[in-house]
C-alpha positions as CSV (number, residue, x, y, z in Angstrom):
1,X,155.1,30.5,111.2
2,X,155.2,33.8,112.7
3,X,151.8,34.3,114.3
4,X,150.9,37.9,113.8
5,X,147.3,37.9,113.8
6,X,147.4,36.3,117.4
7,X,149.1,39.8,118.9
8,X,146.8,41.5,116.8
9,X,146.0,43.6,120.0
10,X,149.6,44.1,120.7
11,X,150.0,46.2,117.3
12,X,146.6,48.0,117.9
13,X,148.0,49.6,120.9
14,X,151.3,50.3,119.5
15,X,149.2,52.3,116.4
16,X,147.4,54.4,119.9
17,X,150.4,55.1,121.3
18,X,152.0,56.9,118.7
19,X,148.7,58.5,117.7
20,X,147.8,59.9,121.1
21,X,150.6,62.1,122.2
22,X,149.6,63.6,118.4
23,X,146.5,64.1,119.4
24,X,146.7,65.6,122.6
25,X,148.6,68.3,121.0
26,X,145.7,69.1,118.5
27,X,143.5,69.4,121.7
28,X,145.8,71.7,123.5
29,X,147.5,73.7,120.7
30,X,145.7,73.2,117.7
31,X,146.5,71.8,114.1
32,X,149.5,74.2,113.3
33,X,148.1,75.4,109.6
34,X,150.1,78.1,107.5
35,X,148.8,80.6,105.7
36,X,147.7,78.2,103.1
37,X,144.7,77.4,104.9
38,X,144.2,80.5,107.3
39,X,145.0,83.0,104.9
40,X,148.3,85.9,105.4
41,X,151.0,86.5,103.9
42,X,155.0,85.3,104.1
43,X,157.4,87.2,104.1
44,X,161.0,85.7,102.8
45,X,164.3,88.1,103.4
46,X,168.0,88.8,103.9
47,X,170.2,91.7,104.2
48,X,172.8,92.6,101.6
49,X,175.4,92.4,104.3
50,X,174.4,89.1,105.5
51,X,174.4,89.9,108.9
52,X,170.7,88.5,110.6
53,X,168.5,90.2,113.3
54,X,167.5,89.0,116.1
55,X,164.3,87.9,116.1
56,X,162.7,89.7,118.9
57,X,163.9,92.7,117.1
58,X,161.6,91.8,113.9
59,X,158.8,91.3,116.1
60,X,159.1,94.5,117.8
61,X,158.9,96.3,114.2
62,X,155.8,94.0,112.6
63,X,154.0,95.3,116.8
64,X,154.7,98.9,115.7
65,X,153.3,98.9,112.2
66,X,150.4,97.3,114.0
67,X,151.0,93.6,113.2
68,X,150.7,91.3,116.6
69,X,150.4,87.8,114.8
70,X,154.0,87.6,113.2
71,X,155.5,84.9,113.0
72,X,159.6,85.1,112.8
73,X,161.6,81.6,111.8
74,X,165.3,81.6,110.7
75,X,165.6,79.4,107.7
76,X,169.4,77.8,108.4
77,X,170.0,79.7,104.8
78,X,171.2,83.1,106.0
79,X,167.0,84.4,105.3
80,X,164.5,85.2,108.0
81,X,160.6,83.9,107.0
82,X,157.9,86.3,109.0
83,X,154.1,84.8,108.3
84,X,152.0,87.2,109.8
85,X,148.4,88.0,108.9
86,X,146.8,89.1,105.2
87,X,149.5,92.4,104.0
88,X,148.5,93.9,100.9
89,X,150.8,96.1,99.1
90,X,150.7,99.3,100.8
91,X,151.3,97.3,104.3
92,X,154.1,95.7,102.5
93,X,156.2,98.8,101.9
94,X,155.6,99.8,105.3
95,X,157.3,96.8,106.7
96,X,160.4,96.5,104.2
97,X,161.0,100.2,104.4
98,X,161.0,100.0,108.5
99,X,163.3,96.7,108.5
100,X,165.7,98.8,106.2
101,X,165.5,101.9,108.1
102,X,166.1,99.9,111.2
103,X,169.0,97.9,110.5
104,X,170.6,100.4,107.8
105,X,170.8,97.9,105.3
106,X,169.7,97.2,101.6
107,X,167.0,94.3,102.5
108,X,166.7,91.8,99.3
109,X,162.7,90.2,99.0
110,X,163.4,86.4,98.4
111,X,159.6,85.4,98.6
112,X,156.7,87.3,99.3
113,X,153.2,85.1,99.5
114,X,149.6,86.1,99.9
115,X,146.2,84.0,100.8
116,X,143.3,86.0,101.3
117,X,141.1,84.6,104.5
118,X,138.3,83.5,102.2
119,X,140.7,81.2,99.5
120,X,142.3,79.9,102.8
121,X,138.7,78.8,104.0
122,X,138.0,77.6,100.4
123,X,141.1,75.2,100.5
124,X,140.6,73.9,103.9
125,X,137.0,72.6,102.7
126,X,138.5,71.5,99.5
127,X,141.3,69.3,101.3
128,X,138.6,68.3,103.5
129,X,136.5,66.7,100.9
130,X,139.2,65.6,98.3
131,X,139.9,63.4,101.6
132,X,136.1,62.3,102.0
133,X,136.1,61.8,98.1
134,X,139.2,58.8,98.3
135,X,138.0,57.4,101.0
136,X,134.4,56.8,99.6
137,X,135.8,55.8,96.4
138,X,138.0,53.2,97.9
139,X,135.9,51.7,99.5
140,X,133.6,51.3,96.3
141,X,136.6,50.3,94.3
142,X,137.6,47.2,97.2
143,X,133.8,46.4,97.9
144,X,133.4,46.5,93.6
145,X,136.6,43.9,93.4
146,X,136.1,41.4,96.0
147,X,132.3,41.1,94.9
148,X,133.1,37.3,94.5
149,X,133.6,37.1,97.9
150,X,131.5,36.9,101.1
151,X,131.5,40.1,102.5
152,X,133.3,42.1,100.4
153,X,131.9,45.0,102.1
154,X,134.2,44.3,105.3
155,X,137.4,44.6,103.1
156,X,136.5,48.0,101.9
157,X,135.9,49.5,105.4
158,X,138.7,47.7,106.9
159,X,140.6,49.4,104.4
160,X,139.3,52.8,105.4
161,X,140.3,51.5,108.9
162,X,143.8,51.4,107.9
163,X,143.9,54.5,105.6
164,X,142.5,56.2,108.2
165,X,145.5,55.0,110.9
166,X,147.3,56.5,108.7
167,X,146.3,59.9,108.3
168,X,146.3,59.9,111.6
169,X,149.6,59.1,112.0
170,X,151.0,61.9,109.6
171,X,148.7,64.4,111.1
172,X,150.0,63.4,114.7
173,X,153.3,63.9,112.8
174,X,152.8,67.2,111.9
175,X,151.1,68.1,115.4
176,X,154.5,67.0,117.4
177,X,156.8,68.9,114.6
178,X,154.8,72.3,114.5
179,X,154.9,72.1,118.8
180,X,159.0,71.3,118.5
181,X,159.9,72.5,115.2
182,X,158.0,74.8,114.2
183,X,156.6,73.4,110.7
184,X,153.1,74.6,109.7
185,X,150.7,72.0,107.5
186,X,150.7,73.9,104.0
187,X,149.6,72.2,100.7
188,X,152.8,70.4,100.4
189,X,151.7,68.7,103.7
190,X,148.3,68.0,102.3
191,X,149.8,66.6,98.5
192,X,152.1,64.4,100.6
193,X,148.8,63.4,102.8
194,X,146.8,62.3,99.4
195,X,150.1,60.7,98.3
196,X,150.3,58.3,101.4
197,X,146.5,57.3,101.1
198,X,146.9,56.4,97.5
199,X,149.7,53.9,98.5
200,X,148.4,53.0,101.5
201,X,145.5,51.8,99.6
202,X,147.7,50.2,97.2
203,X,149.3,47.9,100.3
204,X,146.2,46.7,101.2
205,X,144.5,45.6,97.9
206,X,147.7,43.2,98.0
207,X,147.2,42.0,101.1
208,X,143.6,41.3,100.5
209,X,143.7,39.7,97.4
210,X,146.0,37.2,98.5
211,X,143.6,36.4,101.3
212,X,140.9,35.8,98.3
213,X,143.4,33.7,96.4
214,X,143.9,31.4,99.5
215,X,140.7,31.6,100.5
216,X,140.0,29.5,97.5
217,X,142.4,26.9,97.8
218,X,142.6,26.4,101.4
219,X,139.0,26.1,101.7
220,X,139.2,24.5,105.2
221,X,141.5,26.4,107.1
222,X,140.2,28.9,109.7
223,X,139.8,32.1,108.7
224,X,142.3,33.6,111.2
225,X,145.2,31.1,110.1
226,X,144.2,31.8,106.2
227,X,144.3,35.6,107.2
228,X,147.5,34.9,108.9
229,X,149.2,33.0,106.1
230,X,148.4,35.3,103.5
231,X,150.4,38.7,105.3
232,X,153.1,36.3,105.7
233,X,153.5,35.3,102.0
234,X,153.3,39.0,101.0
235,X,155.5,40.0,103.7
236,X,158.4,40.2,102.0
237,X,157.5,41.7,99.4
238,X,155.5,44.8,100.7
239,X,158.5,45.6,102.8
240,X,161.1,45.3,100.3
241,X,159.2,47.1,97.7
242,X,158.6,49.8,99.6
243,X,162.2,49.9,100.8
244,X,163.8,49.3,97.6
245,X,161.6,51.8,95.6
246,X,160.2,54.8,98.3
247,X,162.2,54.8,101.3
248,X,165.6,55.2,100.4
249,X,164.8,57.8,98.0
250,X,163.0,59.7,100.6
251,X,165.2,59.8,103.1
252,X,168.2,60.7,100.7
253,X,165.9,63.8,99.9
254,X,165.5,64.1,103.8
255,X,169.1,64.3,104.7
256,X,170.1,66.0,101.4
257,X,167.3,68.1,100.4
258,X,166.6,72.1,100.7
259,X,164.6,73.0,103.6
260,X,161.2,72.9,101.8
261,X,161.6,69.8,100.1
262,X,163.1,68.0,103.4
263,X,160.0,68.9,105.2
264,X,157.9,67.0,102.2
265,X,159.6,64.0,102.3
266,X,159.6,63.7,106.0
267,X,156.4,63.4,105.7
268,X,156.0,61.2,102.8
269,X,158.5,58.8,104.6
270,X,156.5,58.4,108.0
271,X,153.5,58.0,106.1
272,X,154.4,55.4,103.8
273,X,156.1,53.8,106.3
274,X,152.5,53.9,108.6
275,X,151.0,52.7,105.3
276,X,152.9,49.3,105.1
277,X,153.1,48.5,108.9
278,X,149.0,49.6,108.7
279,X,148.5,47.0,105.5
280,X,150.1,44.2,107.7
281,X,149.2,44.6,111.2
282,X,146.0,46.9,111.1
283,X,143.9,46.1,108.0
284,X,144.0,42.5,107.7
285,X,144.2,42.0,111.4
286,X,140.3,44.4,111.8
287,X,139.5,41.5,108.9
288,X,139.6,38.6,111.6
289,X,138.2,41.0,114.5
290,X,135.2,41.5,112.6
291,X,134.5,37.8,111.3
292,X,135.2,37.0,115.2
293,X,132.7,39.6,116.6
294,X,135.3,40.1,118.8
295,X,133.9,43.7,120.1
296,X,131.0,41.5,121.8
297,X,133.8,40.2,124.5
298,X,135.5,43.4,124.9
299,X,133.3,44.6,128.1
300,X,132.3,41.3,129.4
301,X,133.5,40.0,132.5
302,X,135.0,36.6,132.5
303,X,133.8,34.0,135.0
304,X,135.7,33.5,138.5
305,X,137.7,30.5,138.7
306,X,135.0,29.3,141.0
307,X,132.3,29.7,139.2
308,X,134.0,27.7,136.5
């Protein structure tokens, strides 16, 4: 049998080394939010000739008119995105009729989006608690259906554990891709967020009710073996269904997708993949840690071989 729980701490420190270097971009640099959140406007274009500016030479327009936050991306589709602060109308003609007087050239609008500071502050505290809501609710849900069970409390924050891995994980996903890519968390990022936590959830009630069926039967097994066969009988299955149903989907959409929708189900692939690897080798792993007490050895020093 293929002891997982026993390198339990080998899989914990994997999980901290890919969430760290996430992490210590946040510190430094900040979570990379779009105008979603912070409020501005975007700015989609292209020129009837098809011939693209420079960027530096957009930038140099949007500092005349006044504008010192813009933002210039090339989208690989012959179209230049700026995302600059709020513009309202008046500010909008200003720019469009510089960039056409500048370049001589008829410029076409693809997209033009607006979010007012305050509805960017009111969805940032909106994301915030839709998070808090699932996360309370699943661990009432978990703690409401292994009630028959000896601390059915456990399973429900061991869950949040988990869920919690991986948020982190996509958020450290989207830290590392705004630094080197340049993507901004929008409310496609957040949809795909609340998407992984409803599967990752989803994992780890299957997990944890086969512990509870085995629990029954194997009534004399210790709890770390029990815990141990359980993820191995629904191995198999959690990875394949994941595969077979999610994954390959995704990543056809990641390789053949547009631009926006590639960005989506990057997203939505990292994270359900965190969410499987999280319902084996995080959640029901913190299940034996905490019927061990193992956090009560963690600091202690271990006797000399004298002594012993």
């Amino acid at each position: 049998m293929i002891n997982i729980i026993g390198k339990r701490y080998y899989f914990f420190a994997l999980s901290l080394a890919l969430i760290l270097p996430g992490l210590i971009i946040l510190i430094i640099e900040g979570l990379p939010l779009s105008i979603d959140f912070t409020g501005g406007s975007l700015l989609e274009f292209q020129f009837e000739a098809g011939e693209l500016p420079q960027p530096a030479e957009i930038y140099i327009i949007y500092d005349r008119l006044g504008i010192e936050d813009a933002l210039v991306q090339t989208t690989g589709q012959d179209s230049i995105v700026v995302k600059s602060s709020f513009l309202d109308d008046v500010a909008r003609g200003q720019v469009i009729n510089a960039l056409e007087e500048q370049f001589s050239q008829k410029l076409v609008v693809l997209r033009f989006d607006s979010v007012g500071p305050t509805i960017g502050q009111e969805v940032t505290a909106r994301a915030a608690l839709a998070i808090a809501i699932a996360a309370l609710a699943v661990v009432i849900y978990i703690t409401y259906a292994f009630r028959s069970i000896e601390h059915s409390l456990r399973y429900g924050i061991c869950a949040i554990i988990a869920m919690l891995h991986d948020v982190l994980i996509v958020i450290s996903f989207g830290a590392i891709t705004g630094l080197f890519v340049g993507w901004q968390i929008n409310a496609l990022f957040l949809t795909a967020l609340l998407t992984v936590i409803g599967f990752s959830v989803q994992d780890k009630i299957v997990v944890f009710d086969r512990i509870r069926e085995n629990g029954n039967i194997y009534t004399r097994l210790p709890f770390e073996t029990l815990v141990n066969h359980s993820i191995i009988q629904t191995l198999q299955r959690s990875i394949n269904t994941q595969l077979m149903t999610v994954e390959f989907m995704l990543l056809a959409i990641v390789l053949f997708g547009g631009v926006t929708l590639r960005a989506f189900a990057l997203v939505l692939l990292v994270g359900l993949l965190s969410g499987t690897y999280s319902s084996i080798f995080i959640a029901a792993p913190s299940l034996v840690m905490w019927e061990n007490r193992e956090w009560k050895s963690w600091f202690r020093r271990r006797p000399s071989s004298a002594a012993a």
